[in-house]
TORVO-755641 format. One record per residue: residue number from 1; x, y, z of N, C-alpha, C in turn. Coordinates in steps of 0.001 Angstrom, whole numbers, plus 524288, in hexadecimal, padded with zeros to 5 digits. Example, Ala and Ser with C-alpha at 12.3 -4.5 7.8 and 13.67 -1.06 7.14 Angstrom:
REM residues 2
(1 (83386 7E9C6 81E78) (8300C 7EE6C 81E78) (83390 7F31C 81E78))
(2 (83232 7F736 81BA8) (83566 7FBDC 81BE4) (83264 8001E 81EBE))
END
This chain:
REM residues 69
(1 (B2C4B 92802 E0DAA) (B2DCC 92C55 E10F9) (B28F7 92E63 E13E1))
(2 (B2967 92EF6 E19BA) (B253D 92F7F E1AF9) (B253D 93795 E1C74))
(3 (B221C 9397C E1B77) (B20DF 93F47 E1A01) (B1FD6 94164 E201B))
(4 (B21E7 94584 E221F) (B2123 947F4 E25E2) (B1B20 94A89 E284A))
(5 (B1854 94BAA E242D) (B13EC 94E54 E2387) (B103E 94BB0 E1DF6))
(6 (B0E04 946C1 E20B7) (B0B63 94418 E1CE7) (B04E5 947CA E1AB0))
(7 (B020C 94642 E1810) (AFDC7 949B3 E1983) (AF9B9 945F9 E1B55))
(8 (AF9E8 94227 E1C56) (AF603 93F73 E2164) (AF961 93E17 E24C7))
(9 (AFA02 94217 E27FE) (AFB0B 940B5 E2D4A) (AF8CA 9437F E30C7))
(10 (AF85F 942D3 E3694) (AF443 94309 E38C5) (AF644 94747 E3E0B))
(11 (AF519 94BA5 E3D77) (AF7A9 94EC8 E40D1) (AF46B 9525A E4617))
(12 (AF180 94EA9 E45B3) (AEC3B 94EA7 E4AEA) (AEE4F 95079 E4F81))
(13 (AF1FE 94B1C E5292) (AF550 94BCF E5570) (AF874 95160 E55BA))
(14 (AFB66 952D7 E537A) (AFD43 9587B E5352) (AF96A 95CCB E556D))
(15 (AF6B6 95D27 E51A0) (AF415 9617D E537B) (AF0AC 95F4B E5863))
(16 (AEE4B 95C45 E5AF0) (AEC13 95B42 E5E93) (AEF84 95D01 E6245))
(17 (AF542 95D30 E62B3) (AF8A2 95CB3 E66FF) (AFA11 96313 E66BA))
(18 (AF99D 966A5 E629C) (AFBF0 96B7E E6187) (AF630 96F60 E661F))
(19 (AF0DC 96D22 E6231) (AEC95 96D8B E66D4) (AEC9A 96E56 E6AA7))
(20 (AEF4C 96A12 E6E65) (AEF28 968A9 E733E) (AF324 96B96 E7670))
(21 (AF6C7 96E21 E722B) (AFB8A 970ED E747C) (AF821 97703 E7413))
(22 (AF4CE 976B1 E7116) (AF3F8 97B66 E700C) (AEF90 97EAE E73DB))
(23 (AEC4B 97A6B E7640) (AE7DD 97A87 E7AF0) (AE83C 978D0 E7ED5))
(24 (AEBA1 9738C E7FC9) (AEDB9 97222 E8440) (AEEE2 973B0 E886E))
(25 (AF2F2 9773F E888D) (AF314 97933 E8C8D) (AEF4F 97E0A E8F06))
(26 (AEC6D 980C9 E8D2C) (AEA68 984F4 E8CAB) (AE564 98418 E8EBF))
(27 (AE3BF 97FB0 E8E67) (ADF4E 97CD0 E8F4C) (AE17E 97B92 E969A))
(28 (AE464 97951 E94D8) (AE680 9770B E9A2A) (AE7AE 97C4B E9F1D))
(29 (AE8F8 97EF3 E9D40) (AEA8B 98453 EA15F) (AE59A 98865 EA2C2))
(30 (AE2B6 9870E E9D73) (ADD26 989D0 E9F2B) (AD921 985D8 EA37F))
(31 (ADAA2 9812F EA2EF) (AD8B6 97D75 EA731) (AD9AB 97DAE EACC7))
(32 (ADF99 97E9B EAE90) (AE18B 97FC5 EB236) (ADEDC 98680 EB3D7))
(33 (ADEEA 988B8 EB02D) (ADC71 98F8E EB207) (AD7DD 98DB6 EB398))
(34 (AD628 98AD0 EB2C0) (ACFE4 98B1E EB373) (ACF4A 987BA EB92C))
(35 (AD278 9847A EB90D) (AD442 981E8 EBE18) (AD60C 98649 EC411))
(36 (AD825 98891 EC107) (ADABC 98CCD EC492) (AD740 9904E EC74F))
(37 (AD2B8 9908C EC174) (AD03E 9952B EC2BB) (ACBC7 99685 EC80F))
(38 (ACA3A 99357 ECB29) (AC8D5 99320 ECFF3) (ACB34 99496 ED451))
(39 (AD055 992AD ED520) (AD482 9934F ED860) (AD6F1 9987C ED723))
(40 (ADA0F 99950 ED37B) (ADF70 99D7A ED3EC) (ADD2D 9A0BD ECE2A))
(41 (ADC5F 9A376 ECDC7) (AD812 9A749 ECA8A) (ADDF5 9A7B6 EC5D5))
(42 (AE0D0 9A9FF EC969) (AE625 9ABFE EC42E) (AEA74 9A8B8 EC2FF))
(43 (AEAFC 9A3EA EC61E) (AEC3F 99EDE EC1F3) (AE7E0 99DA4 EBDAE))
(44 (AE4D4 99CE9 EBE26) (AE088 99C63 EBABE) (AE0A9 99F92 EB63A))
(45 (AE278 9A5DE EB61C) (AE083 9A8EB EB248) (AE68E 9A79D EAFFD))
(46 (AED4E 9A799 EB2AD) (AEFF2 9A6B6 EAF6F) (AF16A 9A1BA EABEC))
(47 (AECE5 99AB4 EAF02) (AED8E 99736 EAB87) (AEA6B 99940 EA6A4))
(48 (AE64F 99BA8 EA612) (AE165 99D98 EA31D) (AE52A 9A06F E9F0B))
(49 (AEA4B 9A588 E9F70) (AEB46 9A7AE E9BAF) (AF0F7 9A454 E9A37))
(50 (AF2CB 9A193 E9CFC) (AF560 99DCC E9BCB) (AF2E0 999D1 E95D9))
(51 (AEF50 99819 E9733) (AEC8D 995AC E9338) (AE9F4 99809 E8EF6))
(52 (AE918 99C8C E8E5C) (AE6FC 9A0E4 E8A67) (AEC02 9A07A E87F0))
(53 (AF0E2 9A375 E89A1) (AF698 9A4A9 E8851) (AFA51 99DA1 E84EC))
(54 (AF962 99ABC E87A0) (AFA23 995C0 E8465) (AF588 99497 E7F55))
(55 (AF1DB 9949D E8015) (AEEFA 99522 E7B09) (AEEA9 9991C E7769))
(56 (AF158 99DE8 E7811) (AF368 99EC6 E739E) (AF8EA 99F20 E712B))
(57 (AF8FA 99ECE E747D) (B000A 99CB5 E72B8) (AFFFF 99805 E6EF1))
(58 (AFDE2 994B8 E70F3) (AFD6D 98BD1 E704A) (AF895 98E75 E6A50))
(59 (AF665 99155 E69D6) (AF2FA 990F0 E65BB) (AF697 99474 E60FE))
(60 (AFA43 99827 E62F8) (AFCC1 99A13 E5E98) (B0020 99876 E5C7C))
(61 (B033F 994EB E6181) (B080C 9925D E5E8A) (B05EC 98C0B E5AE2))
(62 (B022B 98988 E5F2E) (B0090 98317 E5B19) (AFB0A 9853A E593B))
(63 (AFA66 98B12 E574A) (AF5E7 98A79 E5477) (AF9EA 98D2C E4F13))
(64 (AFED2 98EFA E4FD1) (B0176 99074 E4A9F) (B0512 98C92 E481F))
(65 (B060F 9883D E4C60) (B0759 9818F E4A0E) (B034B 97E74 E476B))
(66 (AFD48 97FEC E48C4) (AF990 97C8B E4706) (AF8AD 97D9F E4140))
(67 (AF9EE 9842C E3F21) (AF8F6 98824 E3BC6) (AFDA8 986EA E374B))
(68 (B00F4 985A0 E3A98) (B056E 98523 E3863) (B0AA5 98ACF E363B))
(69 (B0923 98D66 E3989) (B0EC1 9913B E3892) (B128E 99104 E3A77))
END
């Protein structure tokens, strides 16, 4: 019978991808602000709190999956 939750198994993958959900975008929208930020001053500041506002959101919800509650 093979066990759902062996204890060598290798769950790297997971969390690498929970990571990536978790900075990904946030990273990515603060890139674009900064892009912006030459040109259009207040696109810039709302990709900027756009990306503040997703990182904590993405850190409370897959940092209380990582925690496990």
């Amino acid at each position: 019978m093979i066990h759902v939750l062996s204890p060598n198994m290798n769950f790297d993958g997971l969390i690498l991808m929970i990571v990536a959900i978790m900075f990904g975008p946030a990273i990515l929208l603060a890139i674009i602000g900064a892009i912006l930020l030459k040109n259009n001053k207040k696109a810039a500041k709302v990709f900027f709190i756009l990306a503040a506002v997703y990182l904590i959101i993405s850190l409370g919800v897959c940092g209380a999956l990582i925690a496990g509650f």
